[in-house]
mmCIF file as gemmi writes it, N, C-alpha and C atoms, coordinates in Angstrom:
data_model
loop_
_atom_site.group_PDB
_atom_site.id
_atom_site.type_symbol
_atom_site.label_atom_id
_atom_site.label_alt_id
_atom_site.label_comp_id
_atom_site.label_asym_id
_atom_site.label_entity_id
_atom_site.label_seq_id
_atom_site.pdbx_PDB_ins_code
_atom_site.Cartn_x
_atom_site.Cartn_y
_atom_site.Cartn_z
_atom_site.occupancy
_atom_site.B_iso_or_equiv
_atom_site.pdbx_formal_charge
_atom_site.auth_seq_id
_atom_site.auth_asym_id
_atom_site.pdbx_PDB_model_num
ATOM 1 N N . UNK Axp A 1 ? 25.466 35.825 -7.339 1 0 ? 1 A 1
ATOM 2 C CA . UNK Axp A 1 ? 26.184 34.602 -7.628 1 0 ? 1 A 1
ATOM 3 C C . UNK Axp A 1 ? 25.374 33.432 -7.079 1 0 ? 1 A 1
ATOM 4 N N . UNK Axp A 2 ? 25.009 32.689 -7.956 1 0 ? 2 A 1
ATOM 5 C CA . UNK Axp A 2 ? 24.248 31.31 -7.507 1 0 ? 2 A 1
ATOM 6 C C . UNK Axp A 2 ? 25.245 30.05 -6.711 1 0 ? 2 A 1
ATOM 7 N N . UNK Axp A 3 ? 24.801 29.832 -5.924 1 0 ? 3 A 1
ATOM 8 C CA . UNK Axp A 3 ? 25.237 28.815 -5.001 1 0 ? 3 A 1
ATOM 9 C C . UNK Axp A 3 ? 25.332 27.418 -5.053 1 0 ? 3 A 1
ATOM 10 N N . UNK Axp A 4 ? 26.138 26.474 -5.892 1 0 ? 4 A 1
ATOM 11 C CA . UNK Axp A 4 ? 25.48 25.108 -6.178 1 0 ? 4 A 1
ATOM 12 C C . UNK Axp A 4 ? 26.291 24.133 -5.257 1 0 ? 4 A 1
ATOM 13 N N . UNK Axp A 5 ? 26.342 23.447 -5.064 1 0 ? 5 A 1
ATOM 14 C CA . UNK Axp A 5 ? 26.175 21.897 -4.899 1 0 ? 5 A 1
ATOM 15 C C . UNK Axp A 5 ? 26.42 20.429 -5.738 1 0 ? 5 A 1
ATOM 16 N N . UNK Axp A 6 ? 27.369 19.716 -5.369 1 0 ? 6 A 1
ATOM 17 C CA . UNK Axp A 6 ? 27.258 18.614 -6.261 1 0 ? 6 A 1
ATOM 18 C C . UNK Axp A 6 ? 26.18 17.557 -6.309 1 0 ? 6 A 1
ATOM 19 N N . UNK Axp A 7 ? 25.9 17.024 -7.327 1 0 ? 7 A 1
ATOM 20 C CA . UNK Axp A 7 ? 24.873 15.967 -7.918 1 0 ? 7 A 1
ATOM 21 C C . UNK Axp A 7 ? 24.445 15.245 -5.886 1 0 ? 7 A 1
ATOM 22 N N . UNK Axp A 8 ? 23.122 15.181 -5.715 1 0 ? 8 A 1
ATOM 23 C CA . UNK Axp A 8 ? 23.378 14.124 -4.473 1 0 ? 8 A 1
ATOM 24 C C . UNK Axp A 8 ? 23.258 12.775 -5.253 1 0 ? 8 A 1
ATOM 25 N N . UNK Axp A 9 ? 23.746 12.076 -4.495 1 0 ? 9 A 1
ATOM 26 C CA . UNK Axp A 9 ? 24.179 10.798 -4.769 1 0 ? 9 A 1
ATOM 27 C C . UNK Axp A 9 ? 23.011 9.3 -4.899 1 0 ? 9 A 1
ATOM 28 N N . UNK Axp A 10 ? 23.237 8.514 -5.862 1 0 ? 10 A 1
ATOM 29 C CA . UNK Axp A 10 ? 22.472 7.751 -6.188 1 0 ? 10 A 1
ATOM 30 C C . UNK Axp A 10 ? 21.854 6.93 -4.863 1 0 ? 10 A 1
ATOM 31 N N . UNK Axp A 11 ? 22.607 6.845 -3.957 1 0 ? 11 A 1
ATOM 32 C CA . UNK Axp A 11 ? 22.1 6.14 -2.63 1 0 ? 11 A 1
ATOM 33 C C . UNK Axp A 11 ? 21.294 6.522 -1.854 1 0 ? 11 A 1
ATOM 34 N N . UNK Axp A 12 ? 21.742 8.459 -1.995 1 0 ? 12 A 1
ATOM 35 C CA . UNK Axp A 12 ? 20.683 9.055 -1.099 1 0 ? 12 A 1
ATOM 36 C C . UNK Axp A 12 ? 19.522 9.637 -1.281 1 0 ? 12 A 1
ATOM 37 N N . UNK Axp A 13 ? 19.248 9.094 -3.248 1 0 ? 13 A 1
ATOM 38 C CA . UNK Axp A 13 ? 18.022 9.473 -3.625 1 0 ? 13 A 1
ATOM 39 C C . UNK Axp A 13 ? 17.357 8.489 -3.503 1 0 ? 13 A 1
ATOM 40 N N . UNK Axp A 14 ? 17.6 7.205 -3.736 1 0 ? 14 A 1
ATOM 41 C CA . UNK Axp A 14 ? 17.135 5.759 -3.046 1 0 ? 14 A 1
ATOM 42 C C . UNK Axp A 14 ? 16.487 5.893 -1.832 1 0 ? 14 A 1
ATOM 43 N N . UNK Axp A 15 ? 17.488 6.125 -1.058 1 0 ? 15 A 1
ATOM 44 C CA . UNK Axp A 15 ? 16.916 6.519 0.394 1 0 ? 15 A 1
ATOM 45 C C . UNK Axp A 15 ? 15.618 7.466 0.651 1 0 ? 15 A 1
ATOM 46 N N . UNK Axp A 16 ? 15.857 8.518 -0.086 1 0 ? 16 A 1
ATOM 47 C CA . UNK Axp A 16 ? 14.52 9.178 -0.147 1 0 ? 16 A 1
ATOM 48 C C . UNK Axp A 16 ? 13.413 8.839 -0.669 1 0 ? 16 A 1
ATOM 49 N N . UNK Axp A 17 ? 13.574 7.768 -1.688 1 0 ? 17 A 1
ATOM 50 C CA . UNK Axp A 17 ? 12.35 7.311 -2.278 1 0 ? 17 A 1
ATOM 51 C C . UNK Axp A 17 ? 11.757 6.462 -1.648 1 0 ? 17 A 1
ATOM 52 N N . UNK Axp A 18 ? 12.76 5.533 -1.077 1 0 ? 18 A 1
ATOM 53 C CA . UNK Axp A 18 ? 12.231 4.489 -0.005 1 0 ? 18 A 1
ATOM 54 C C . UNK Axp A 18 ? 11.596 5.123 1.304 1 0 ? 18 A 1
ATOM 55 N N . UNK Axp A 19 ? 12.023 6.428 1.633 1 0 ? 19 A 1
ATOM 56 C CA . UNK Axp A 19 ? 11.11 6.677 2.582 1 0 ? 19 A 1
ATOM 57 C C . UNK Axp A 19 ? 9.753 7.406 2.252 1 0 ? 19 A 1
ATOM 58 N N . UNK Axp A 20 ? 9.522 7.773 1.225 1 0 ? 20 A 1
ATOM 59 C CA . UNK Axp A 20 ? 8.331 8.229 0.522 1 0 ? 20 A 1
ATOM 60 C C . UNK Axp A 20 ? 7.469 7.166 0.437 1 0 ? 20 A 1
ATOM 61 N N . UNK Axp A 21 ? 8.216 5.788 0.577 1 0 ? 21 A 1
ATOM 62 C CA . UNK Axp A 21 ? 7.327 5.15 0.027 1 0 ? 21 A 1
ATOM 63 C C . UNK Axp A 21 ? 7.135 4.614 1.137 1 0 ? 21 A 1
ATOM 64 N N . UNK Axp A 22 ? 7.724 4.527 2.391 1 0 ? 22 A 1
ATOM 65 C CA . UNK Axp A 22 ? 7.358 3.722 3.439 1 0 ? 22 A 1
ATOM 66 C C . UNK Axp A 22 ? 6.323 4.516 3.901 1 0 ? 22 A 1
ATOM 67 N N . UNK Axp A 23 ? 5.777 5.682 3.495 1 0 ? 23 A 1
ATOM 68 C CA . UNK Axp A 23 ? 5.248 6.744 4.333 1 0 ? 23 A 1
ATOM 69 C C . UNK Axp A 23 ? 5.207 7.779 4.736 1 0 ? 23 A 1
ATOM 70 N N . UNK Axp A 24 ? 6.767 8.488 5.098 1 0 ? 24 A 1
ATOM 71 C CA . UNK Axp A 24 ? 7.157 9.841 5.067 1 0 ? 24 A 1
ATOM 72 C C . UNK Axp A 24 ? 6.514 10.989 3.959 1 0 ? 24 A 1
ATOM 73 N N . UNK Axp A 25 ? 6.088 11.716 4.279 1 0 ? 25 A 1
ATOM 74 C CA . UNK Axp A 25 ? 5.82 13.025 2.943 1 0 ? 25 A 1
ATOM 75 C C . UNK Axp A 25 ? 7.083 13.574 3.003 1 0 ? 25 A 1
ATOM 76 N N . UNK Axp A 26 ? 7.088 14.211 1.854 1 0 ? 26 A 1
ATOM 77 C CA . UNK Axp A 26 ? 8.363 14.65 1.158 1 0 ? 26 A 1
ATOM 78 C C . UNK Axp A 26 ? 8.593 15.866 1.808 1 0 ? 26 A 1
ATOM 79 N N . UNK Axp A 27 ? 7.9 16.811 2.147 1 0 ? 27 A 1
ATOM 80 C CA . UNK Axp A 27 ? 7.51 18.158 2.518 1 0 ? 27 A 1
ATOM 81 C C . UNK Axp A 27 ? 8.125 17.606 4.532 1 0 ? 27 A 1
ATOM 82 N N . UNK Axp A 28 ? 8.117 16.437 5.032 1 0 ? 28 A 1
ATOM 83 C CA . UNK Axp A 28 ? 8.772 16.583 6.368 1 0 ? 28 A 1
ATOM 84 C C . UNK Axp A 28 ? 10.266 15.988 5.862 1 0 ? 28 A 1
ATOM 85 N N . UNK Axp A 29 ? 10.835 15.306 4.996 1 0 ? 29 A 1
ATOM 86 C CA . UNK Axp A 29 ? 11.984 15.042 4.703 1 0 ? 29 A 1
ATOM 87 C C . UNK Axp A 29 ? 13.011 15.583 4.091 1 0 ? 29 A 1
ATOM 88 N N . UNK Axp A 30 ? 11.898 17.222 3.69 1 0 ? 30 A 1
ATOM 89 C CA . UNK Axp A 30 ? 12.462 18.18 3.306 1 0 ? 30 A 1
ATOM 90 C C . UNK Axp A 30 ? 13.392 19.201 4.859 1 0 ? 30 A 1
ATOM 91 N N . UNK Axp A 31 ? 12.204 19.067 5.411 1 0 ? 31 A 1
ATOM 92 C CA . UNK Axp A 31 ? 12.685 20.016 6.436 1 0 ? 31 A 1
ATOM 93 C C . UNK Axp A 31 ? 14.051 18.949 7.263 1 0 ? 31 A 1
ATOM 94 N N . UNK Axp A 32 ? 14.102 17.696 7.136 1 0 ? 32 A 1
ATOM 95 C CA . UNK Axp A 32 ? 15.138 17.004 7.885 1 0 ? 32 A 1
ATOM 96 C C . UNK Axp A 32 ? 16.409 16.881 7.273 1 0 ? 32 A 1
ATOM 97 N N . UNK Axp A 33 ? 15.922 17.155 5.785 1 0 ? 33 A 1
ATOM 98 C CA . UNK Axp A 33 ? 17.475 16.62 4.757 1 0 ? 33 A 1
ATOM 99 C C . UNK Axp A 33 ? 17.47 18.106 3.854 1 0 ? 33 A 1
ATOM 100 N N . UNK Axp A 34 ? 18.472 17.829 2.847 1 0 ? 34 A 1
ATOM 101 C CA . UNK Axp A 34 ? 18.569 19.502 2.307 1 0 ? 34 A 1
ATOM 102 C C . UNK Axp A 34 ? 17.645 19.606 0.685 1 0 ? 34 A 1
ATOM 103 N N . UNK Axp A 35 ? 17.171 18.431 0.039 1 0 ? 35 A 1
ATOM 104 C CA . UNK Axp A 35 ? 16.743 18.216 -1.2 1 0 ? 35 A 1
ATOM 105 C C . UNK Axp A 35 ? 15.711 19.204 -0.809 1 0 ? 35 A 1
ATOM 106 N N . UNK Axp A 36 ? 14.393 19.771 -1.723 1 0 ? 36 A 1
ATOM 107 C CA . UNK Axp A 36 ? 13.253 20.54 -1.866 1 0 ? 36 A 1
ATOM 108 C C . UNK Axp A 36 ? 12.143 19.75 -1.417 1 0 ? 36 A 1
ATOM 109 N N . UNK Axp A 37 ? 11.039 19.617 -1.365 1 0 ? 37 A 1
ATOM 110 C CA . UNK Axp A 37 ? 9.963 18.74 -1.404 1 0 ? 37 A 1
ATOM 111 C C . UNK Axp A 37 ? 9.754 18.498 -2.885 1 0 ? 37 A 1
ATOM 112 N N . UNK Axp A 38 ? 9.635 19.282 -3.607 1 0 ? 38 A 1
ATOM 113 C CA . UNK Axp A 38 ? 9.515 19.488 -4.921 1 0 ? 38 A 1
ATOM 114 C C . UNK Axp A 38 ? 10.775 18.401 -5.801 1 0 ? 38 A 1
ATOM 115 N N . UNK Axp A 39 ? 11.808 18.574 -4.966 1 0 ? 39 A 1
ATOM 116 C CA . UNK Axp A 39 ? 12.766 17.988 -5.636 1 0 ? 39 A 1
ATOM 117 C C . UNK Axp A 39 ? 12.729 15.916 -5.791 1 0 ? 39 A 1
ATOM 118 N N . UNK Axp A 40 ? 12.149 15.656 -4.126 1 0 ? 40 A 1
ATOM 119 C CA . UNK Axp A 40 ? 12.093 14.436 -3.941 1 0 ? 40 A 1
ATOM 120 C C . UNK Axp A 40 ? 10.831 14.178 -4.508 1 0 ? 40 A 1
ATOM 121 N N . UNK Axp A 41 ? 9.118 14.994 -4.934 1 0 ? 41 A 1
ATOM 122 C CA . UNK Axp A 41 ? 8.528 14.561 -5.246 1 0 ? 41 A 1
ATOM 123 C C . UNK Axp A 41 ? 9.159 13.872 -6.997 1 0 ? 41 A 1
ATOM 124 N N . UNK Axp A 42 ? 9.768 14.512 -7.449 1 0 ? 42 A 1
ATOM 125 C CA . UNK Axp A 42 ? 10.505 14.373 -9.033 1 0 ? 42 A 1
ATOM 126 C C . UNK Axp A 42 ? 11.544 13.106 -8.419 1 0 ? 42 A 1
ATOM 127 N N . UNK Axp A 43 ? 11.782 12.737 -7.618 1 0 ? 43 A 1
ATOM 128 C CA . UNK Axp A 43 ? 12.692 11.661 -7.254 1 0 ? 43 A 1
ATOM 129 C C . UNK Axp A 43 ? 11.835 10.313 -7.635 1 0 ? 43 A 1
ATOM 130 N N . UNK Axp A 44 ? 11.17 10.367 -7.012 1 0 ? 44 A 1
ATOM 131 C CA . UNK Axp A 44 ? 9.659 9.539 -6.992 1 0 ? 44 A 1
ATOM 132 C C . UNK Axp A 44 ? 8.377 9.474 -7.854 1 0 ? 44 A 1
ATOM 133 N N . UNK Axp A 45 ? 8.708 9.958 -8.225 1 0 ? 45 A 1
ATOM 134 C CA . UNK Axp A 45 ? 7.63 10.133 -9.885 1 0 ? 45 A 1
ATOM 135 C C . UNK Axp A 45 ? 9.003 9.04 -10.733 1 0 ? 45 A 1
ATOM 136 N N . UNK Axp A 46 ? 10.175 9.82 -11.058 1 0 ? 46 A 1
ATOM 137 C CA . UNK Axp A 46 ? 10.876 9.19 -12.015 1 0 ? 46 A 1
ATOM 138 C C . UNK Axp A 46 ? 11.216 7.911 -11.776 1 0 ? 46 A 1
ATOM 139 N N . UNK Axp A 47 ? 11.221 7.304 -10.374 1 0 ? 47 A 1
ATOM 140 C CA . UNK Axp A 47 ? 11.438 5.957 -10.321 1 0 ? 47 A 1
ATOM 141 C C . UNK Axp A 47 ? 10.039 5.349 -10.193 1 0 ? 47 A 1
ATOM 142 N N . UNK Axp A 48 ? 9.084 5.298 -10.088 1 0 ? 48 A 1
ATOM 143 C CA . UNK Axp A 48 ? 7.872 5.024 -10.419 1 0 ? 48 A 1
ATOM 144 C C . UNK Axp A 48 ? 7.507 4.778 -11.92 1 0 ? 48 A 1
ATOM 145 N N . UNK Axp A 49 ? 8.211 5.794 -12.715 1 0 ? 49 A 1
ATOM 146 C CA . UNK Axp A 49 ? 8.13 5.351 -14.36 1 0 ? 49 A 1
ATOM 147 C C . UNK Axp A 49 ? 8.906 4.255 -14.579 1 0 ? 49 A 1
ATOM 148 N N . UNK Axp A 50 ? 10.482 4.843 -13.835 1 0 ? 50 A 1
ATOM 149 C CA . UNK Axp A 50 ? 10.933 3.539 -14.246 1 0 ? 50 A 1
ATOM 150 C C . UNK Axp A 50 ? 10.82 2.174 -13.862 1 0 ? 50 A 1
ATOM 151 N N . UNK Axp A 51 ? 9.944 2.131 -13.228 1 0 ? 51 A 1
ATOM 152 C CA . UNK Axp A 51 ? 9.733 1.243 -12.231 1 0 ? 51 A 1
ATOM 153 C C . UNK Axp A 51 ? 8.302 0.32 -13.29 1 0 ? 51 A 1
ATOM 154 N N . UNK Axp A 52 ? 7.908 0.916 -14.165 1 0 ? 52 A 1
ATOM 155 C CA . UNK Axp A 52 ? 6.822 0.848 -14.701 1 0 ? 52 A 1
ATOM 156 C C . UNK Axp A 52 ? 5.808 1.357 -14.192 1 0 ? 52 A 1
ATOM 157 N N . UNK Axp A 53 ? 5.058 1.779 -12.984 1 0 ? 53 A 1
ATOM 158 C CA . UNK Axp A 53 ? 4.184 2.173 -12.306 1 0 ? 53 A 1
ATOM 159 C C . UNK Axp A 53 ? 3.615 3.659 -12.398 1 0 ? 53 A 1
């Protein structure tokens, strides 16, 4: 039986992007918060497109 979780929330993917971008790697904000590294790198790619960049 797979284990899920609801959507995390628009604020706290913000939050993660903003700290990616201040500097943090994703791979130590992984080990502090519950998202993947993998997951916040896709956090940050997609607002970067949308971002135009």
């Amino acid at each position: 039986m797979s284990k899920t979780r609801p959507p995390y929330s628009p604020a706290f993917r913000q939050q993660m992007i903003d700290l990616v971008h201040a500097g943090r790697r994703p791979e130590d904000l992984a080990r502090e918060f519950e998202p993947t590294a993998q997951t916040i790198y896709n956090w940050v790619a997609q607002a970067d497109r949308d971002a135009g960049s």
